[in-house]
C-alpha positions as CSV (number, residue, x, y, z in Angstrom):
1,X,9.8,-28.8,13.1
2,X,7.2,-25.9,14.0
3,X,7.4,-24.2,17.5
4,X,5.4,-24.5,20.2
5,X,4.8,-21.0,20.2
6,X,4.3,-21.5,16.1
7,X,1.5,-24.4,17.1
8,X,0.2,-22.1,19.2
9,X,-0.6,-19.4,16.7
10,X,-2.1,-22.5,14.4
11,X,-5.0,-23.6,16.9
12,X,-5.6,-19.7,17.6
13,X,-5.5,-19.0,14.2
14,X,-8.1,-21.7,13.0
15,X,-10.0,-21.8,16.2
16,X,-10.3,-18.0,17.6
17,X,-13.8,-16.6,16.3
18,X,-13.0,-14.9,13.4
19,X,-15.0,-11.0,14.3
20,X,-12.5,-11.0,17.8
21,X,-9.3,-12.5,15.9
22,X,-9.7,-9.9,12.7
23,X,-10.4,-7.2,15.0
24,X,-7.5,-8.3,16.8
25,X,-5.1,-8.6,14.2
26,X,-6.1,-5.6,13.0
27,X,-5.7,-3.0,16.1
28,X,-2.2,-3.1,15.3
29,X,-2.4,-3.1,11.3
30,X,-5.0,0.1,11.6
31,X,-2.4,2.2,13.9
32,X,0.9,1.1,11.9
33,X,-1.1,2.7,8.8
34,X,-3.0,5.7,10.6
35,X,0.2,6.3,11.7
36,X,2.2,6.2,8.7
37,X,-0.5,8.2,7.0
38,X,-0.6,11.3,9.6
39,X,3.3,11.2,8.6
40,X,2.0,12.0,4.7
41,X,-0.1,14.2,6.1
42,X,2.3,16.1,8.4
43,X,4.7,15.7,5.6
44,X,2.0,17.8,3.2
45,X,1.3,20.5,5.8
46,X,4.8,21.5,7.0
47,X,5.9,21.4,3.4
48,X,2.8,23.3,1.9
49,X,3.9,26.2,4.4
50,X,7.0,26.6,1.9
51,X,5.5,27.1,-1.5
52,X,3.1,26.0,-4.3
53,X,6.2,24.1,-5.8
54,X,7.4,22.0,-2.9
55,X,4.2,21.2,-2.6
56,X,4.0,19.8,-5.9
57,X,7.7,18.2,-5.9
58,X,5.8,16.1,-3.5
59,X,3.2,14.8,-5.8
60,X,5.7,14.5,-8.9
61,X,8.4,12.2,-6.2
62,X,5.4,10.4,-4.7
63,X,4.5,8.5,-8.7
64,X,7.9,6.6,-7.8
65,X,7.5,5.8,-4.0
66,X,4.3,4.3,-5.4
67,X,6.2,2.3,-8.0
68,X,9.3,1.1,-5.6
69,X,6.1,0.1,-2.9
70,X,4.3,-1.9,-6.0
71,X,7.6,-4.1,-6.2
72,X,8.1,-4.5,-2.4
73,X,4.7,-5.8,-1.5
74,X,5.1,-7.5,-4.8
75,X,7.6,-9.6,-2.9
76,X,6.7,-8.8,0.5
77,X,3.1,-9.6,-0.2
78,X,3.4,-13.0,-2.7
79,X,5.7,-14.6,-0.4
80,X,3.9,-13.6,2.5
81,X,0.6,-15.2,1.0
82,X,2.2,-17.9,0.5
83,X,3.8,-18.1,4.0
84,X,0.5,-17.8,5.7
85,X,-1.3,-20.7,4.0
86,X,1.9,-22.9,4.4
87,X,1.7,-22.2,8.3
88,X,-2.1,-23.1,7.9
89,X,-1.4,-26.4,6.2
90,X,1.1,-27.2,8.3
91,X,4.4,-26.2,6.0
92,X,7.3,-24.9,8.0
93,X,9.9,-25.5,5.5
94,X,8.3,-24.3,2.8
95,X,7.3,-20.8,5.2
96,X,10.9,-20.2,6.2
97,X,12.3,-20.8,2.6
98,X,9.8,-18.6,0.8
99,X,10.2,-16.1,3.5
100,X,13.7,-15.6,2.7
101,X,13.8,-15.6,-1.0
102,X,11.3,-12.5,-0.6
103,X,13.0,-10.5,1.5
104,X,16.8,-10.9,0.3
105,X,14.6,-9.9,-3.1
106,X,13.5,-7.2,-2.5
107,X,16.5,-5.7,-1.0
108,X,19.0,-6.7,-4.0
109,X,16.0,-5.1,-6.4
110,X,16.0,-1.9,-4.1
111,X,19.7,-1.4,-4.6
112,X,19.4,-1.7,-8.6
113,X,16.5,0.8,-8.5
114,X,19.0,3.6,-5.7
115,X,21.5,3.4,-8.7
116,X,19.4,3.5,-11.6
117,X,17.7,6.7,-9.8
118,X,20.8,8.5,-9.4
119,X,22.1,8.2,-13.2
120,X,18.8,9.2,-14.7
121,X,17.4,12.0,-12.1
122,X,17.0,14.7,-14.5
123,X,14.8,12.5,-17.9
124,X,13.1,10.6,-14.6
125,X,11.9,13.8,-12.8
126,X,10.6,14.7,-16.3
127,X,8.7,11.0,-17.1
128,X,7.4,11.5,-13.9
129,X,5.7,14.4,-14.5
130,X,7.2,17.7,-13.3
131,X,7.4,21.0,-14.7
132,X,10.5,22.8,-15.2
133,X,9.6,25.5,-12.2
134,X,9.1,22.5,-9.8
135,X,12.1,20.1,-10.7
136,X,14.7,22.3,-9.0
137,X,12.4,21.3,-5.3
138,X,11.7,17.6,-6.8
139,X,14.9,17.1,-7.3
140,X,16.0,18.6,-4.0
141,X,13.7,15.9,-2.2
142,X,14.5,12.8,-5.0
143,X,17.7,12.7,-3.8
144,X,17.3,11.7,-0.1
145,X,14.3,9.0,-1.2
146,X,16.5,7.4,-4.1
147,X,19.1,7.2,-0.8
148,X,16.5,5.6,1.2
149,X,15.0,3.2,-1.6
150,X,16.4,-0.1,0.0
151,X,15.2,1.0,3.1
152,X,11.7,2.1,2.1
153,X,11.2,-1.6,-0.1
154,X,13.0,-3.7,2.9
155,X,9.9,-2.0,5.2
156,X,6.9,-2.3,2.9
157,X,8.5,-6.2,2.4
158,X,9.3,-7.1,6.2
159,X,5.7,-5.6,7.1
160,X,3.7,-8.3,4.8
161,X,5.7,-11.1,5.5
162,X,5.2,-10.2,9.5
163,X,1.4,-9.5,9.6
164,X,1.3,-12.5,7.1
165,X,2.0,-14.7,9.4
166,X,-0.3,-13.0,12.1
167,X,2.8,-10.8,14.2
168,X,1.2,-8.0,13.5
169,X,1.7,-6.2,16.9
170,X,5.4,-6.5,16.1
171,X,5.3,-5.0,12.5
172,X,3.2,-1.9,14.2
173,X,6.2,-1.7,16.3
174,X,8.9,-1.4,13.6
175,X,6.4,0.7,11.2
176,X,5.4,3.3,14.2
177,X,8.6,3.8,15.7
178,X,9.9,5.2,12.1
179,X,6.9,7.1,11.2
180,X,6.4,8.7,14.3
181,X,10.5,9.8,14.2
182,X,9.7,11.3,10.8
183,X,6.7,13.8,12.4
184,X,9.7,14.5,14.7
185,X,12.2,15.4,12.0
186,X,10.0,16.7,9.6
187,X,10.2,20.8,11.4
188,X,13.7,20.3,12.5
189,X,14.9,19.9,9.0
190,X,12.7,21.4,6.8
191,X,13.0,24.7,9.0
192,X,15.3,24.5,12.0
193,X,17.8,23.6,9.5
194,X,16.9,25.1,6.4
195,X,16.6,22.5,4.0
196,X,13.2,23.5,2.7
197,X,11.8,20.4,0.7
198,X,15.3,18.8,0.7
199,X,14.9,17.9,4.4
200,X,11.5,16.2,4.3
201,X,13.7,14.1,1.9
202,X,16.3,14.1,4.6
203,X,13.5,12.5,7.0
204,X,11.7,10.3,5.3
205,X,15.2,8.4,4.3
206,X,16.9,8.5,8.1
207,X,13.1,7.4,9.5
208,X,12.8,4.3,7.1
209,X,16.2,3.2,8.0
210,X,15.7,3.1,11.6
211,X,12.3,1.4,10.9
212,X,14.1,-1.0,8.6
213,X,16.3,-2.3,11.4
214,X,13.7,-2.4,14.1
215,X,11.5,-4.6,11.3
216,X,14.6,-6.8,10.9
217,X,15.3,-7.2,14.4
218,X,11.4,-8.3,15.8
219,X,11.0,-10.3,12.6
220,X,11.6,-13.4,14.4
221,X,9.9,-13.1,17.4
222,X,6.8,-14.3,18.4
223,X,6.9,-17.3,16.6
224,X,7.8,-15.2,13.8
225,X,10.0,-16.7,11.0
226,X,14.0,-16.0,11.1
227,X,15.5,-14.5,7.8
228,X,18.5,-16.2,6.9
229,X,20.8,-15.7,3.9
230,X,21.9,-19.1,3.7
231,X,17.4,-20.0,2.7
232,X,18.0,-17.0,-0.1
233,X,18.5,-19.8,-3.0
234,X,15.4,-18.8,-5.1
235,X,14.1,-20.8,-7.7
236,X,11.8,-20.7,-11.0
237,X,9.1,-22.0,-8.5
238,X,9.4,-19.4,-6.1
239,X,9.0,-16.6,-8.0
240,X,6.1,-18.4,-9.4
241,X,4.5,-18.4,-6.0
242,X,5.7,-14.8,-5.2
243,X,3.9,-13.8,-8.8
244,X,0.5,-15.7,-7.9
245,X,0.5,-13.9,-4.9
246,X,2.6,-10.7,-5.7
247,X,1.2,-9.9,-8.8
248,X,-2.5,-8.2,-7.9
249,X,-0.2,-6.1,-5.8
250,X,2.4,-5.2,-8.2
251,X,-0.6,-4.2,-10.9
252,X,-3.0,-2.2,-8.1
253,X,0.4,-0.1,-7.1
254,X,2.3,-0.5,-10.1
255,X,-1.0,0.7,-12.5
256,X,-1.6,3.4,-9.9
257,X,1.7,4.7,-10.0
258,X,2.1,4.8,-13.9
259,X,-1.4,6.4,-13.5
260,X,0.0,8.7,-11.2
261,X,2.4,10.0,-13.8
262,X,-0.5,9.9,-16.4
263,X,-1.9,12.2,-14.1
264,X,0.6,14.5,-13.2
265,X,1.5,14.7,-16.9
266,X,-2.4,15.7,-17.2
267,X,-2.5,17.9,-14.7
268,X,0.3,20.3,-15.3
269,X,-0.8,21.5,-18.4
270,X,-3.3,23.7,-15.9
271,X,-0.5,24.9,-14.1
272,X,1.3,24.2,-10.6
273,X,-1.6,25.1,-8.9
274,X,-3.4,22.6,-10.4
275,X,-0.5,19.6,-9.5
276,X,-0.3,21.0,-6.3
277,X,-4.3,20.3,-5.5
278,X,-4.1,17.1,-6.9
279,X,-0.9,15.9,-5.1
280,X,-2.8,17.2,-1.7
281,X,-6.2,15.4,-2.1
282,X,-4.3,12.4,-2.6
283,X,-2.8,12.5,0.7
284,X,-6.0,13.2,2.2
285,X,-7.5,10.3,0.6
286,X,-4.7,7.9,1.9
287,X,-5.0,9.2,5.0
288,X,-8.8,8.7,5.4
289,X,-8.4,5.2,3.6
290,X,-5.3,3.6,6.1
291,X,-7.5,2.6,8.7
292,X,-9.9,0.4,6.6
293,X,-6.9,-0.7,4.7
294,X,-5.3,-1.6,7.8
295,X,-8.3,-3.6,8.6
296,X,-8.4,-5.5,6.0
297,X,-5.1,-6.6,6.5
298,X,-6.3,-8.1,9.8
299,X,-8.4,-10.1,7.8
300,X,-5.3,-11.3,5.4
301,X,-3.5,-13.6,7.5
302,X,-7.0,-14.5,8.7
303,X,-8.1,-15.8,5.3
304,X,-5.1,-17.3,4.4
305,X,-4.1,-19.1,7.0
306,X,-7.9,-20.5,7.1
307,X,-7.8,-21.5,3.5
308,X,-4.7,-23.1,3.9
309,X,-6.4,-25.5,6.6
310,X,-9.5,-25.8,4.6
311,X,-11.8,-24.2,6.8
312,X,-13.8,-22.4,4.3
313,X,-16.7,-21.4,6.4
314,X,-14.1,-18.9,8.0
315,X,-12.9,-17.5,5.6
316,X,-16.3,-16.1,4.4
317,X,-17.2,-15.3,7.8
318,X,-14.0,-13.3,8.4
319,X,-14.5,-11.8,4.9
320,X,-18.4,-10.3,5.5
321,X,-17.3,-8.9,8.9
322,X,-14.1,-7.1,7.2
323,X,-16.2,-5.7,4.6
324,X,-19.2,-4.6,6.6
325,X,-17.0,-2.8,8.9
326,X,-14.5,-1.2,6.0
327,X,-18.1,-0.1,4.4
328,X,-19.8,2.0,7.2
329,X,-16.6,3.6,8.1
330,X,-15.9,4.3,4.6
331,X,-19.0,6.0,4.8
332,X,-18.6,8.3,8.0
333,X,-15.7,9.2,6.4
334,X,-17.0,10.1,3.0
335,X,-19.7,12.1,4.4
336,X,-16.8,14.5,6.6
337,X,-15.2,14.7,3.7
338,X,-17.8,15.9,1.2
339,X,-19.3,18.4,4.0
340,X,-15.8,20.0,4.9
341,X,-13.6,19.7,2.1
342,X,-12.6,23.1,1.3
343,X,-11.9,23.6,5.3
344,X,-9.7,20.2,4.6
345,X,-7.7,21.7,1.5
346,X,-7.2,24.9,3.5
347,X,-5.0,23.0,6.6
348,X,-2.4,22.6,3.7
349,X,-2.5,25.6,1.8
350,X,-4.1,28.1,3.1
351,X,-2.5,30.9,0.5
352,X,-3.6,29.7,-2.4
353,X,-6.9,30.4,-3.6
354,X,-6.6,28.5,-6.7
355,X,-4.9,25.3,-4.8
356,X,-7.9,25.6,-2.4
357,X,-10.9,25.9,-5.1
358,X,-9.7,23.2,-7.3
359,X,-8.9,20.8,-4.4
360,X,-12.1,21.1,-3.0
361,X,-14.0,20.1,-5.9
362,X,-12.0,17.1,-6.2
363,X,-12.4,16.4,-3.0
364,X,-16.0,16.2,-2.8
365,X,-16.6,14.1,-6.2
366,X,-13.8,11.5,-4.5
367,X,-15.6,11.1,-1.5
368,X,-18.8,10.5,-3.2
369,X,-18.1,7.3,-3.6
370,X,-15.5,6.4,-1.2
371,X,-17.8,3.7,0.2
372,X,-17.2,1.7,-2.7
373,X,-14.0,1.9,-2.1
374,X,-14.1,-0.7,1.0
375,X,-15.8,-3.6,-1.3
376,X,-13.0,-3.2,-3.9
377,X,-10.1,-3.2,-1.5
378,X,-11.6,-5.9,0.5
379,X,-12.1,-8.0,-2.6
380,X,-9.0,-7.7,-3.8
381,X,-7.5,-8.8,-0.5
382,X,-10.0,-11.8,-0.6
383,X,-8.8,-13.1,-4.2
384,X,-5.4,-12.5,-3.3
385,X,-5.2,-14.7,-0.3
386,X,-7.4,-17.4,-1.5
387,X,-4.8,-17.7,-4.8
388,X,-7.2,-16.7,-7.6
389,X,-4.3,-15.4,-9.5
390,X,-6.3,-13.9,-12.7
391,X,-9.6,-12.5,-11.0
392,X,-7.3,-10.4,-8.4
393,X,-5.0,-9.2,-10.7
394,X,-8.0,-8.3,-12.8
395,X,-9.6,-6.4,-9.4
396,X,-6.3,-5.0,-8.7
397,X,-5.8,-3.4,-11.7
398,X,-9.2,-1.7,-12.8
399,X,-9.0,1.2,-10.0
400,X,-6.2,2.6,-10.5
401,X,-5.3,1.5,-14.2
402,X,-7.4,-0.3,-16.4
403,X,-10.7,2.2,-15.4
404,X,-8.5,4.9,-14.3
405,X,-6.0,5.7,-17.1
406,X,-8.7,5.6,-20.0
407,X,-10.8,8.0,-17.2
408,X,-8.1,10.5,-17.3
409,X,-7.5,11.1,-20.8
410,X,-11.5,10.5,-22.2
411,X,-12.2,12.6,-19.3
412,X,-10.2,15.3,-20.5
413,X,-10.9,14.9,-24.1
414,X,-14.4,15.1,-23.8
415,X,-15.3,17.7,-20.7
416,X,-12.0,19.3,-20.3
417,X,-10.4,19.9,-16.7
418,X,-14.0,18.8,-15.1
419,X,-13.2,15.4,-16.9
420,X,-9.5,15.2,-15.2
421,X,-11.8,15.9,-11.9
422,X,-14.2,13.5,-11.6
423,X,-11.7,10.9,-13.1
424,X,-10.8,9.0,-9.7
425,X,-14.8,9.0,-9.5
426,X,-15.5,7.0,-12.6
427,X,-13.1,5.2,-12.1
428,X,-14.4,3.9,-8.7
429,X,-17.8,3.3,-9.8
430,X,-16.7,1.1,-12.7
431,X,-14.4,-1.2,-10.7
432,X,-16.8,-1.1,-7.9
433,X,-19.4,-2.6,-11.0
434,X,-16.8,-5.3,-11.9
435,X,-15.1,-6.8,-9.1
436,X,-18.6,-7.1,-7.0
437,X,-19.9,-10.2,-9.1
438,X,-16.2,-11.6,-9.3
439,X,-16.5,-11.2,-5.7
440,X,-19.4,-13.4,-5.0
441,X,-18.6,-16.0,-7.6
442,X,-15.5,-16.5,-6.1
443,X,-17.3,-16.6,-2.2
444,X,-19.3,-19.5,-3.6
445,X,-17.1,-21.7,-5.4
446,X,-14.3,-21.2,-2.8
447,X,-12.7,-24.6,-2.2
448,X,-14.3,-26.7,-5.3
449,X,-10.9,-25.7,-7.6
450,X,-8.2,-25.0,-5.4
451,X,-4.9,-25.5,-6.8
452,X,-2.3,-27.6,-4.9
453,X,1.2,-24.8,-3.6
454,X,3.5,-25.9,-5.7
455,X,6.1,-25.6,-2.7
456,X,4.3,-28.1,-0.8
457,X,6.5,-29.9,1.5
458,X,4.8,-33.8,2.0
459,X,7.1,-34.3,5.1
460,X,5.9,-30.5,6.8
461,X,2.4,-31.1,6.1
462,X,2.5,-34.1,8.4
């Protein structure tokens, strides 16, 4: 039986005119990521003050936060799909059921992947692309994230399944409090204490537990769904639903991070220098790219729970105003970037001359077309939500795998280290070329084929 706070968030959710309830849902989404992307950020300057090394042991450890944050929103975001069309079709059961299966999931996963870590450091630090001068300060840091795995996959999880089902004030809350505790710690451990690369490690594992608990404790307020162990009885068709929704997740992280290691294995044949630029223009990337991200997750719960209740004129509403936003600030953005870069690179390594030169370049052929970036990410959010299973695990997967990959290694084949450069930028332009027309075919036949949850729950929807 739904709540009345629960009915509630159904009449604003289907009512509320979708520009003011995206933009609201997304205020808190945009400062949850902002902020956990100035922790990256801070994490990359206080550590670039150490050495080139440290600063690549945070490239070569950041391939497998990407992969255990491909699983987690694998979870996180398939159930969490699911959840938000079952609120907008009137499915409580179903919600608090699927709810539970995710996130008792992705903890039991998280522990498998701690141990694993720990009995294959050494041949993992190697797979995952580091050179034998930087493993001693990858391995240093490893340690404390392997620690803080459960942690780290119980956040990315509890986050989804929150703003899913529209608390996203609440999941800013949980993901804020740790980041901005992280900032805090970063200085005191790294150099109060002496721990060098080790204690950005330290940080980053004591900051995602505290945001872990926080995230478990406001998960059930505001009409927000209770976990509960005794609902963890998964079956063959929730993991079905978790892997229509979970999977364009799993395959845009998951590619990027085995691309990541592609990358890293690519890149340090030109030296630590060279894995130490790359690993810093990614940060600044993510950092410039949270905010539209975090808009279009206002837009998620927005879609879905709109498609849920069949009101497909919203959906495409709240979709053009997501995208047209995401585009012209994609654009401000790409335009700072492009005119400054080699002042950007400098913030984070200002002794390098090598770190700086190649960073800049890559810089500036990235942001050349980081306004194409908004129309994939929004697409892929749009497919996701709506439960085209193949077309956004198709869209998921071309930036940062199936274009990327082939980008890195033809690009280095045929033009050399300029070809590992501009790699990110072919690889933008061609997905940008692909999903578009996906995009729109999937805009105008929205509703004609929709497929039936398979968790649907005859007495809930009444």
């Amino acid at each position: 039986m739904a709540t009345a706070a629960q009915n509630d968030k159904f009449i604003r959710m289907t009512t509320l005119p979708v520009k003011k309830l995206v933009g609201e849902l997304a205020i808190p989404s945009v400062v949850s990521m902002l902020i956990s992307s100035v922790y990256n950020i801070v994490d990359t300057f206080f550590v670039g003050r150490l050495d080139t090394q440290s600063s690549a042991a945070l490239g070569v450890v950041f391939s497998y936060m990407s992969i255990i944050q491909s699983i987690a929103f694998f979870f996180g975001q398939g159930a969490g799909n699911y959840i938000s069309r079952s609120l907008g079709s009137r499915n409580l059961k179903g919600a608090e059921q699927m709810a539970s299966v995710g996130f008792f999931s992705t903890i039991l996963t998280g522990l498998i992947l701690e141990v694993t870590g720990f009995l294959s450091m050494d041949p993992l630090l190697d797979f995952l692309g580091s050179t034998p001068t930087v493993k001693p300060f990858a391995a240093g840091y490893f340690k404390w994230i392997l620690v803080g795995t459960p942690f780290i996959m119980g956040c990315f999880s509890l986050n989804n399944l929150m703003r899913q089902q529209g608390n996203a004030m609440m999941a800013m809350i949980g993901i804020a409090s740790g980041a901005v505790l992280n900032i805090a710690l970063d200085p005191v451990l790294i150099f109060g204490f002496g721990m060098g690369v080790e204690g950005a490690g330290l940080a980053t594992a004591i900051s995602q537990a505290v945001s872990f608990v926080l995230l478990l404790v406001l998960s059930g307020k505001k009409g927000g769904i209770r976990l509960r162990f005794s609902l963890f009885r998964p079956t063959w068709k929730h993991y079905t639903e978790i892997a229509a929704g979970g999977l364009p997740s799993l395959f845009r992280q998951g590619l990027g991070a085995i691309a990541a290691i592609c990358f890293n294995q690519v890149a340090r044949t030109y030296g630590d220098e060279a894995l130490a630029a790359f690993s810093i223009v990614s940060r600044i990337m993510m950092f410039c790219a949270a905010a539209m991200v975090g808009y279009g997750q206002g837009f998620q719960p927005v879609c879905g729970f709109n498609f849920g209740a069949g009101n497909y004129d919203r959906v495409r509403k709240a979709f053009w105003h997501a995208w047209r936003v995401s585009t012209v600030y994609c654009t401000i953005f790409a335009a700072i970037l492009f005119i400054w870069a080699p002042q950007i690179v400098t913030l984070f390594r200002a002794d390098d001359p090598e770190v700086i030169r190649i960073g800049s370049e890559v810089l500036r052929y990235q942001s050349a077309v980081f306004p194409l970036i908004a129309s994939i990410v929004m697409t892929n959010m749009f497919l996701q939500n709506i439960r085209k299973v193949v077309p956004a695990i198709i869209t998921a997967a071309l930036r940062n795998g199936l274009s990327f990959i082939p980008a890195i290694y033809l690009g280095q084949l045929l033009l050399g280290f300029f070809g590992v450069e501009i790699a990110h930028t072919v690889s933008d332009v061609v997905s940008f070329l692909i999903s578009a027309p996906i995009c729109l075919a999937a805009l105008k036949g929205m509703g004609k084929d929709r497929t039936p949850d398979l968790l649907k729950s005859t007495e809930d929807a009444k």
